[in-house]
ZAMARGU-4260 file (C-alpha; in steps of 0.2 Angstrom, whole numbers, plus 5000, padded with zeros to 4 digits):
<rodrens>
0) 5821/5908/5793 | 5807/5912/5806 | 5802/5928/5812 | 5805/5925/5833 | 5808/5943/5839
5) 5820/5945/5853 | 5811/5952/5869 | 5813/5969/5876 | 5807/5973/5892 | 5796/5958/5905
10) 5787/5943/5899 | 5787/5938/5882 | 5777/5950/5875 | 5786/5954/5857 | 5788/5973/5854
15) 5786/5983/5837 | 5803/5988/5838 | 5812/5971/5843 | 5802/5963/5826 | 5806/5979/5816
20) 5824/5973/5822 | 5821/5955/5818 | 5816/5960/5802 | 5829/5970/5796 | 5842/5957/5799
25) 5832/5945/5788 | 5841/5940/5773 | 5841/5952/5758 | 5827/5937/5749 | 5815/5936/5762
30) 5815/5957/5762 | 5811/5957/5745 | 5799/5943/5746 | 5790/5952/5758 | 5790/5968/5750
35) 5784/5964/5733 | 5769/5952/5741 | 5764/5968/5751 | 5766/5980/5741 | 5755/5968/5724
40) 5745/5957/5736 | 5744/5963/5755 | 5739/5982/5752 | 5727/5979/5738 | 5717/5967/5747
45) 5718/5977/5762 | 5713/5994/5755 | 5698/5982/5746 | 5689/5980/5763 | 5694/5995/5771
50) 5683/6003/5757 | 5671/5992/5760 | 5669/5995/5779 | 5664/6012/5775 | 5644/6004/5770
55) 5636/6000/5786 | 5634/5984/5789 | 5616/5983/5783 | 5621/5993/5768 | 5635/5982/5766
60) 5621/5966/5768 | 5609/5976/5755 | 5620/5977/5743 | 5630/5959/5744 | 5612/5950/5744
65) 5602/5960/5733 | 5593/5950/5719 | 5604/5954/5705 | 5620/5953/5715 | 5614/5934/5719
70) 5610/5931/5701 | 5629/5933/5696 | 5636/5923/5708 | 5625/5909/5703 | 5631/5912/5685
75) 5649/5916/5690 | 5651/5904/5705 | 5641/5888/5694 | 5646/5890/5679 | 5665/5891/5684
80) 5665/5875/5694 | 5654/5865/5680 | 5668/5870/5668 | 5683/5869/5679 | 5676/5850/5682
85) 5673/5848/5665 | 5691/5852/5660 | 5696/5841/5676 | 5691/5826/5664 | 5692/5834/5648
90) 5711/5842/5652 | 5717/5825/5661 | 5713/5815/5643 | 5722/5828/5633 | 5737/5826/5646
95) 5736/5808/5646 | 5737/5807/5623 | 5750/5820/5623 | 5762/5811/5637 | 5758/5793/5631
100) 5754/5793/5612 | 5767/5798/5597 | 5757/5806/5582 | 5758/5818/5569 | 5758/5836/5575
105) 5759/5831/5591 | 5773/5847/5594 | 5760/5858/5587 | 5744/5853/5596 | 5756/5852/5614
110) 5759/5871/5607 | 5741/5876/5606 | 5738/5871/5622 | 5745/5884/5629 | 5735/5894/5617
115) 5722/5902/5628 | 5738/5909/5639 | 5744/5921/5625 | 5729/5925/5615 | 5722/5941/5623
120) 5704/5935/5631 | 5696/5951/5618 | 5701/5939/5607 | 5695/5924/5611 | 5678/5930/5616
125) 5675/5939/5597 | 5682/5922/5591 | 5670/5911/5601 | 5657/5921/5599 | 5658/5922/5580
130) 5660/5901/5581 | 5645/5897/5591 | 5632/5909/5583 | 5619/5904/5576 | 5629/5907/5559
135) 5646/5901/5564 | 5655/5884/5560 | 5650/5874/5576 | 5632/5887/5580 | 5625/5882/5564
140) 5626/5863/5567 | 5617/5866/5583 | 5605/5878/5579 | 5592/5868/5569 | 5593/5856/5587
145) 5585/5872/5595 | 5603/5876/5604 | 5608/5892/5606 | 5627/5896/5613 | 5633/5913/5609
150) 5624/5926/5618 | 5618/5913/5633 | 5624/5908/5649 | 5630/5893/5639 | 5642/5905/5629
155) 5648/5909/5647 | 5653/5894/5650 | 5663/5888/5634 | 5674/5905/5637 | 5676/5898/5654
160) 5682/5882/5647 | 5694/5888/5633 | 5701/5900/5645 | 5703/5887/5661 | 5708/5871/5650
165) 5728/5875/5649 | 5730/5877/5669 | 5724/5857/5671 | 5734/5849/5657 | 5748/5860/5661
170) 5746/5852/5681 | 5742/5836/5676 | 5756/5832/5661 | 5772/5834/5672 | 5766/5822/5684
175) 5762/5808/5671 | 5778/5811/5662 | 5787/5805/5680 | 5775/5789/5682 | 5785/5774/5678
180) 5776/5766/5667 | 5784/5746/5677 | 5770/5749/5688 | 5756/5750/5675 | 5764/5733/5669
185) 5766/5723/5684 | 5744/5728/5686 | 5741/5718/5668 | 5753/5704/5672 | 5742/5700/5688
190) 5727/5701/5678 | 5720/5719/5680 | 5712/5728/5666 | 5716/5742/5657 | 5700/5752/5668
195) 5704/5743/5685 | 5724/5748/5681 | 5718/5766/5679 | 5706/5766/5694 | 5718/5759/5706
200) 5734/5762/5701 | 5736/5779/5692 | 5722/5789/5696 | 5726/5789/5715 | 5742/5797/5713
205) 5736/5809/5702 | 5721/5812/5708 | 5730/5829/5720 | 5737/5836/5704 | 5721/5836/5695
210) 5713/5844/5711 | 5725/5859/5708 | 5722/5861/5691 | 5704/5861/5694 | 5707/5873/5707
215) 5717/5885/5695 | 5707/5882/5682 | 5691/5887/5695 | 5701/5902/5697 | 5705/5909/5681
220) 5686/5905/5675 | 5680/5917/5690 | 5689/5930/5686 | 5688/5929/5667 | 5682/5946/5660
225) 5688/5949/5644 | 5679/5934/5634 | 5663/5932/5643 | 5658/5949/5643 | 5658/5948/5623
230) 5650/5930/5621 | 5636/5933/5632 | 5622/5946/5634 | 5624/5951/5649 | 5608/5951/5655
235) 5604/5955/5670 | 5596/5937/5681 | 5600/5926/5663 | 5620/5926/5660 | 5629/5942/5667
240) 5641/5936/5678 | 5649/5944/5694 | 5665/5952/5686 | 5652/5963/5672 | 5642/5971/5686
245) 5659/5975/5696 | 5661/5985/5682 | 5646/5991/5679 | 5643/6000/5697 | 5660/6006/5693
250) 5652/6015/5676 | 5639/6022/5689 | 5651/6030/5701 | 5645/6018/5713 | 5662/6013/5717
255) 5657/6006/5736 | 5644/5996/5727 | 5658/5986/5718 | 5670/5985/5732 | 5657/5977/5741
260) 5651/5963/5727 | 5673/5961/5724 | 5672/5957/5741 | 5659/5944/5740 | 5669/5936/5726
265) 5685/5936/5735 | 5676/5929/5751 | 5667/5914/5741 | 5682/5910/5731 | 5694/5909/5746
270) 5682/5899/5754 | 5681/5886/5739 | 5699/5886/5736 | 5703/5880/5754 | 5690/5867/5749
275) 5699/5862/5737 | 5716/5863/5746 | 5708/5853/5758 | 5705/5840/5747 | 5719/5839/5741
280) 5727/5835/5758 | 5716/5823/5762 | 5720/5815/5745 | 5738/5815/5749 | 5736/5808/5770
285) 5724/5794/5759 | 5739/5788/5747 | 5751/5789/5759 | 5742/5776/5768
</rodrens>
């Protein structure tokens, strides 16, 4: 159902009270809908930049483009794509073994999967940090090569990846689980190899579905608190990352400070996520073709 507000009084011009009428007589689901996404979504982001309209706009530039501010959106903005990329290949593969391939504990590694979902991200960042130091199981294999993880904006960006991997094998398992595999076949019976089979006949179609989980994954990884801020040093210019100094003008009171860099990450995260969306479109108009 659309929202097409009778007319009261000349022209078309809608009134407030013919679209409050409108409204009303929407069915009890879209009232709801439209609630709840105002009240947790609408409101929030709107009080956001109605707090951060209270800098003057050269204030407001200060603070958005100020040296450190820059700093953590290149660590924030670059590591999350590199590792949402990363898991983009990394997450298709694990899909790919669990939906084709019968092995032992295969119920329990599908189950781990999902891991990073329950396992509060505390958690994960004392876990991961404890792993890669220069003591842990994996740090201390890399250490004698000169490679430091924990405490580095490398750190930064295996929490990213554990944190983000679900959200692509999730998106991308349902889809190969519907692919008929007769198509695959009728490729190797006219000769193709297993490479071109992949290249030209699965990949295309899946290609959109890994975009999205890319683009979740992309999104959790920016967002990510809770792990990063215990695997890194947050340092300022080296590895502290957008989210950290949000909360570290909120320590200093400077609560306009950190509305204004939220800001800049919603901005740039929008803008990337319509990006991505678009890509996905034009993926889709390119198979249908």
């Amino acid at each position: 159902m659309t929202l097409s507000p009778t007319v009261e009084g000349e022209g078309n011009t809608p009134t407030p009270k013919a679209f409050w009428q409108q409204l009303v007589r929407l069915p009890w689901t879209w009232r709801i809908t439209l609630i709840y996404l105002t009240v947790m979504l609408f409101l929030p982001i709107a009080a956001m930049f109605l707090k951060a309209s209270t800098q003057p706009p050269a204030r407001f530039w200060a603070i958005a483009t100020s040296p450190l501010a820059l700093a953590t959106y290149n660590v924030t903005f670059v590591t999350s794509i590199l590792a949402a990329l990363l898991n983009g290949v990394f997450g298709t593969l694990i899909a790919w073994v669990l939906v084709r391939y019968d092995f032992p504990l295969k119920r329990l590694v599908d189950a781990t999967v999902d891991l990073p979902f329950a396992l509060p991200t505390s958690v994960a960042g004392l876990t991961l940090a404890t792993v890669y130091s220069d003591n842990g199981w994996i740090g201390s294999l890399l250490a004698p090569l000169g490679i430091k993880i924990s405490f580095t904006r490398a750190g930064v960006a295996v929490a990213m990846i554990f944190i983000s991997l679900p959200f692509v094998v999730r998106t991308v398992q349902p889809v190969l689980q519907e692919m008929e595999h007769e198509i695959e076949e009728a490729a190797w019976s006219l000769g193709a190899s297993q490479w071109q089979t992949f290249w030209k006949v699965i990949l295309p179609p899946l290609f959109p579905t890994i975009l999205t989980g890319i683009a979740l994954g992309f999104s959790r990884a920016v967002g990510e608190y809770g792990s990063t801020v215990i695997i890194s040093s947050n340092t300022p210019y080296q590895d502290l990352i957008a989210p950290v100094l949000i909360f570290q003008r909120l320590e200093q009171y400077d609560y306009s400070g950190a509305t204004v860099i939220g800001i800049v990450l919603l901005s740039i995260s929008l803008v990337l996520l319509l990006a991505i969306n678009f890509l996905q479109a034009w993926a889709r108009r390119y198979d249908s073709r």
